[in-house]
N, C-alpha and C positions, 0 to 999 in steps of 0.2 A: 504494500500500500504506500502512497504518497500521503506525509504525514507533513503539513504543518505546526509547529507549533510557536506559540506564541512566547518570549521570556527565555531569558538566557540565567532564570534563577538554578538553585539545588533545584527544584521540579522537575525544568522544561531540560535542563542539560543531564539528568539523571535519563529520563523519559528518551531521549534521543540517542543518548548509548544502549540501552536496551533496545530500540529500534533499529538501531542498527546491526548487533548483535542476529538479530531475529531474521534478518534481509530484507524488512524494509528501507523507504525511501525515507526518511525525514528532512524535512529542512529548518530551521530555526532562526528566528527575524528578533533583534533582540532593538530596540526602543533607544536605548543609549547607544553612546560611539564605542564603547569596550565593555571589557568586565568590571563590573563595581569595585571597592574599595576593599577594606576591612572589613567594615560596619562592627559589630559584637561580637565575646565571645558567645560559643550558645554550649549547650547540652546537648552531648548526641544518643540518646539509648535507647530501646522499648524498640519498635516496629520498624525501626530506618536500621539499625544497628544490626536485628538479625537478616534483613534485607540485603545490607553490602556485606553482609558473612555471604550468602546464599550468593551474590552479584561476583564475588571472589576480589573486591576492593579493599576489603577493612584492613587487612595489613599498611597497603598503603596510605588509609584513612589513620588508623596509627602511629604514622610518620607526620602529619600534623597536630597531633595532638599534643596540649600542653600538660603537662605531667607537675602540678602547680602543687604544692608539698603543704599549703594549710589555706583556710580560711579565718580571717582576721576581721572582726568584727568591731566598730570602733564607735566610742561614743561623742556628743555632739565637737568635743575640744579636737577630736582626733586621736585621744588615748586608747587604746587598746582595754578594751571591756574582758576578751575571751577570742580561743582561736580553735579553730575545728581543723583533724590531719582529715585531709584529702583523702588519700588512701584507706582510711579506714570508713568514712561515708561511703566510697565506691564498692568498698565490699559488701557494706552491710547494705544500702539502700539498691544497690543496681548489680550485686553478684560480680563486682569486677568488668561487668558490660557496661562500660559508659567511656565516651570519651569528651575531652574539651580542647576545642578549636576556631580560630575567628569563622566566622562565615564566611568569608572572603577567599581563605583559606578551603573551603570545599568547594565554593565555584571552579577555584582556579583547578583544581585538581580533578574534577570532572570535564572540564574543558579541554585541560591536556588530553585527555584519553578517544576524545573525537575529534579535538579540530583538524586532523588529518584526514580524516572519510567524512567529515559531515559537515556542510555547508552552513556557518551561521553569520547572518549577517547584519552587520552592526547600522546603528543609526538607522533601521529599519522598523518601521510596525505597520501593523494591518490598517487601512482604512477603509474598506467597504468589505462584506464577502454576502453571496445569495446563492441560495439553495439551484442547482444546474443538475437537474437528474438526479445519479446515485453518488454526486459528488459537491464540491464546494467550489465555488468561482471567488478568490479573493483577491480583490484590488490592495497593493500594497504602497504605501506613501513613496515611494521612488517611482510610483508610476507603472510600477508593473505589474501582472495578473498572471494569475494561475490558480490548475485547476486541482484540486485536492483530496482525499478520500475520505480524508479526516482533518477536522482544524481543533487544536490546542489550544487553551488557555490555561498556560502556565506562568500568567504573566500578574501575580500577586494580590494583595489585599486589594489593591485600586486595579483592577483588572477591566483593560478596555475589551476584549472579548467577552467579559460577560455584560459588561453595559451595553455591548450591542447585539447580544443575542439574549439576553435577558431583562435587560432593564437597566434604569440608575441604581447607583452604591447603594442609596441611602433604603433600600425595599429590603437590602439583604445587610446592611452594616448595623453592629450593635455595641456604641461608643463605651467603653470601660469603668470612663473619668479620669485618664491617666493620661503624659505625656511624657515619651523618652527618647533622647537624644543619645550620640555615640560618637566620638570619634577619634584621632587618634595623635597624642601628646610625643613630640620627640624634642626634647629637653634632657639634657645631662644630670643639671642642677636637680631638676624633680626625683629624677630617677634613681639618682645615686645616693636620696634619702630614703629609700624603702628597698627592701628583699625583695623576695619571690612570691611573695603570698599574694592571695585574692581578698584587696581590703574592700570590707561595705561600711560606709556612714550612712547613718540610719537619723532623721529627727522627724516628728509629726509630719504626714504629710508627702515627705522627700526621702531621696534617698541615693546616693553618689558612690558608684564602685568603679576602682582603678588595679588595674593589672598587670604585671608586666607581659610582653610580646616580645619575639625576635628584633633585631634591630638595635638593643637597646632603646626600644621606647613604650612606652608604656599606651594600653588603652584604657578608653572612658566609658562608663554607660551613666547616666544620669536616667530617674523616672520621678514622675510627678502629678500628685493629684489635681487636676483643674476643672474648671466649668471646659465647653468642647466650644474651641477657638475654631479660626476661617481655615478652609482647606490650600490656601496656597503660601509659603512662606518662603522669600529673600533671602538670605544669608544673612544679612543685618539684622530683618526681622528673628531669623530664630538667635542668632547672640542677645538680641535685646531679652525675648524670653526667657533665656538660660539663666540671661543676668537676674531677671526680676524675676524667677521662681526659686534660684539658688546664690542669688548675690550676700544673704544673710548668711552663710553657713561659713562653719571654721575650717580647720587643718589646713589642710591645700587648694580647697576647692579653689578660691580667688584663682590662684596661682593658674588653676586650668582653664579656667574663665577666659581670662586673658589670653591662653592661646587657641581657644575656639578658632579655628581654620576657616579665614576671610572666603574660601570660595566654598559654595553650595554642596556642589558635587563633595567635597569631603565634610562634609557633616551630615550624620542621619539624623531625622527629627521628623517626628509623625504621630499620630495618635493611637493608643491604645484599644483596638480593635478587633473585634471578630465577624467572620462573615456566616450567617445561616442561612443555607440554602435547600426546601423541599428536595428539587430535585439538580445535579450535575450535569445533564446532558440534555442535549436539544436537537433531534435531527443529527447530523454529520459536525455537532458543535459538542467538544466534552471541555469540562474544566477538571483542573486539579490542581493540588498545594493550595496556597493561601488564597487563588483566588475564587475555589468554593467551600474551604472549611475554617478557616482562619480559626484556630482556637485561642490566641494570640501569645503574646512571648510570655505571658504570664503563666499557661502552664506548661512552656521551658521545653515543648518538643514539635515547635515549625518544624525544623530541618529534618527532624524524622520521619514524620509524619508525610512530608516530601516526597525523600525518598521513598518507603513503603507507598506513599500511591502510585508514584511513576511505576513502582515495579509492578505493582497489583493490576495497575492498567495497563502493562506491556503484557503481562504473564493472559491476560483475559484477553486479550487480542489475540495472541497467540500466532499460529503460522498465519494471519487472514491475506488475504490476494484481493485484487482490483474484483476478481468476481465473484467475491462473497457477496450474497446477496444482503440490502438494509435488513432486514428481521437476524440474520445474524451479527451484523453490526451491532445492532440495538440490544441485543439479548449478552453480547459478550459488553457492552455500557453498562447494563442491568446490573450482570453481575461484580463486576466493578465498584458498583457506588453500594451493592449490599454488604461485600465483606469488608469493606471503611466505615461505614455509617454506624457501626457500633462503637468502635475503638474511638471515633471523631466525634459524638456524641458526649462519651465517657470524658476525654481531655479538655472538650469545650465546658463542659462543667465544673472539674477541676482548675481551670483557668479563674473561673468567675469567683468558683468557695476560696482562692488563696490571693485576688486581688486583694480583699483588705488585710493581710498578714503578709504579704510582698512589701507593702511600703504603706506599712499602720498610720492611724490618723492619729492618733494619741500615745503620750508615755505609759502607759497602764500595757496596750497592746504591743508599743514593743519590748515592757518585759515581759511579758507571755509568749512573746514569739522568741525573745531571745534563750527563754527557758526550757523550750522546745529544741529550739537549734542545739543548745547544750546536751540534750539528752538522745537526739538523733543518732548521736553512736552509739544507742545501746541495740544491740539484736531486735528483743522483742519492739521496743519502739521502731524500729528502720521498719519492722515488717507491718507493723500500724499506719506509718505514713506513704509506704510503698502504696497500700491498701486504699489511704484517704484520698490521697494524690494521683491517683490513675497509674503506678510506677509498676504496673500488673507485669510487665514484661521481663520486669530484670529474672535473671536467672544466671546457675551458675554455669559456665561453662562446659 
């Protein structure tokens, strides 16, 4: 089959290696002039993780992985409250299956493994497509057209293939109350006052974690409760927010303020968000990753979640050819969006129960979360929060 896909995220570049694999056609039109940046680290474990075991990737998904030796937990001055090993939450909450890596870090390295067979092309996206027989006619903003068996959207929470095959955001988006920013500090001075650890500042409200990365430099993630601001923001505009949502707080934060990165493209800043969707598929249109299940980063598994769909929707395709007919098109779509809709269901609710204990409103809540964190490494607790938290998947290897 000729496969379109939309988005040069983990999704749309996971989805296109397994398509190729298979001996399909894919081609992938990616929006931007290149691959994105950094942006955060994330969580890799549960459904994405035993997918790239199965995919035969994860070793070298392990060669990205930061191997971060404690979590450092720090109160409003910047003091060190408490600190959690690494190592031991990965055994007891995730069986040793987890790994952490920028996100940026996984684009590039699934794009290494096609850009040799597989056509993606940058500064590209779809502008029109219409239903032509048993296929897809889509006009592409370079002006060119072609005709498709399948068209993707792999192309994120703001997903212009589902706004044109389903509607506007706002039918399917479901605002958090949060806002978080990311991006990436290279400073000697900053750097070479903190180790290895993953620190979070925690005050009412906010919440500011810095890490180190290769390079000698460090990353940022900033998150924040707000009322839900306008959808388009300047570079100026988001420093001015950064400043006015966290220009009050200690440690270092000033210090990173201040180098908030003048141009857009390196700064991520966007709303805290999920998308629910009845149904994934429309005719010869499917969607996957964020831009039909978005559970949001709050419960901590976009990137897996990703992957496992790409795969789940290559594995349901299966050998299909230009003459399969639509009812098995539709039937291998079917089954696609049944064995996700459980597991997507489960983590979009865990997203929502751990918004107010990710970045608590009150001091009350965050020594109760802090209390909790402290006791995280005990076994039977790992296996309580594995439980509460949708962490259903870790196991031992």
């Amino acid at each position: 089959m000729k496969v379109l896909i939309s988005g040069s995220g983990i999704a749309g570049l996971t989805l296109a290696l397994l398509l190729h694999r298979s001996g399909h056609e894919p081609l992938v039109v990616e929006r931007s002039a290149h691959l994105r940046g950094e942006g955060y680290m994330i969580d890799f474990f549960g459904p994405g993780y035993d997918a790239s075991e199965r995919m035969g990737i994860l070793p070298e998904i392990e060669g990205i992985h930061y191997q971060i030796p404690r979590l450092a937990f720090l109160g409003p001055s910047g003091k060190e409250k408490f600190s959690l090993s690494y190592l031991t939450l990965r055994k007891n909450l995730f069986g040793g299956r987890h790994f952490n890596f920028m996100r940026g870090d996984l684009e590039r390295l699934l794009y290494s493994k096609i850009k040799d067979q597989v056509t993606v092309r940058f500064g590209t996206s779809i502008d029109s497509f219409e239903r032509e027989g048993a296929q897809v006619r889509v006009q592409l903003t370079d002006e060119t057209t072609g005709l498709f068996d399948l068209l993707v959207g792999a192309d994120g929470v703001h997903s212009w293939v589902r706004e044109l095959a389903f509607g506007a955001e706002d039918s399917y988006s479901r605002f958090l109350g949060y806002y978080t920013s990311a991006f990436v500090v290279d400073d000697p001075m900053i750097r070479g006052g903190l180790d290895d650890a993953f620190y979070t500042l925690t005050v009412p409200g906010r919440q500011v974690a810095v890490y180190p990365i290769r390079g000698g430099r460090l990353a940022t993630f900033f998150i924040h409760k707000s009322e839900r601001l306008g959808e388009h923001f300047s570079a100026e505009a988001v420093r001015a927010q950064l400043y006015q949502a966290y220009g009050g707080m200690g440690w270092i934060v000033p210090e990173l303020l201040k180098r908030c990165p003048h141009e857009r493209s390196q700064v991520y800043f966007d709303e805290v968000t999920q998308i629910d969707m009845s149904g994934w598929s429309r005719g010869r249109v499917v969607l996957v990753g964020d831009a039909c299940w978005c559970v949001s980063l709050l419960a901590g598994q976009g990137a897996s979640m990703a992957v496992a769909g790409a795969y789940t929707l290559a594995q349901e395709l299966g050998t299909a050819q230009e003459e399969k007919s639509d009812r098995e098109i539709q039937a291998a779509l079917s089954r696609y969006e049944a064995k996700l809709k459980p597991a997507v269901l489960k983590r979009r609710e865990s997203g929502q129960r751990l918004a107010g204990w990710f970045v608590p409103k009150n001091h009350v809540r965050i020594m109760v979360r802090d209390a909790a964190m402290r006791l995280s490494t005990s076994p039977l607790v790992s296996r309580l929060l594995r439980y509460r938290f949708a962490w259903t998947n870790a196991r031992k290897p």
